[in-house]
C-alpha positions, 0 to 999 in steps of 0.5 A: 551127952545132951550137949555134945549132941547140939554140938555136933548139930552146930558143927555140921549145919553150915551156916549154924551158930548155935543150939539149944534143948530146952523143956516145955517151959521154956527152961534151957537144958543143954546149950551148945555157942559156936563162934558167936556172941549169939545169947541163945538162952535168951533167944529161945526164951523170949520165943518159947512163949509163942511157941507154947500159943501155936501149940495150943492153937494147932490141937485147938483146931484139931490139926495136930501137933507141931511137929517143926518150924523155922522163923526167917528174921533179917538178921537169923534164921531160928529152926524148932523141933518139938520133941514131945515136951521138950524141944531144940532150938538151932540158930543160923546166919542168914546165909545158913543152910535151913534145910540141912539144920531141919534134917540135923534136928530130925535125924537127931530127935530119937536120939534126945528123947533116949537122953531123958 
């Protein structure tokens, strides 16, 4: 179900390439690839680690949690959003639509933590 959900995520992102729900370790769930060579297991690993220091770093100065972000690179765009001590991780095209990947991954969070 996990991965029918990132599925539909990829499918009605414009621009989206794939999805990944991943726990607080970094450690792959569910995955969902479109039609790209994109390795999105190794593309959340890799950021999995920075993701876990910005964490730390926003409840050490006591602003919170994270609640999303998106990394803009040349060649991807990367939206994270945490959910609790999981999170989802959609890759996209440069030309992809951001803003509707972040509605997708909020409009869909309550639906992953129901899943668990």
């Amino acid at each position: 179900m996990i991965a029918d959900t990132l599925q539909k995520i990829v499918e009605t992102t414009p621009g989206a390439i794939a999805a990944i729900f991943m726990d607080g370790d970094g450690i792959a769930i569910e995955q969902f690839v479109g039609e790209s060579d994109v390795e999105i297991e190794m593309v959340a690993a890799e950021f999995s680690v920075r993701f876990k220091s910005l964490r730390t770093a926003a409840r050490t100065l006591e602003l919170g949690g994270i609640n999303d972000m998106t990394i803009k690179m040349d060649e991807a765009t990367v939206v994270v959003r945490f959910l609790g001590e999981y999170y989802v991780v959609l890759v996209l095209r440069p030309e992809g639509l951001t803003g509707k990947g972040r509605y997708q991954l909020r409009a869909t969070a309550s639906a992953f933590l129901d899943m668990l």
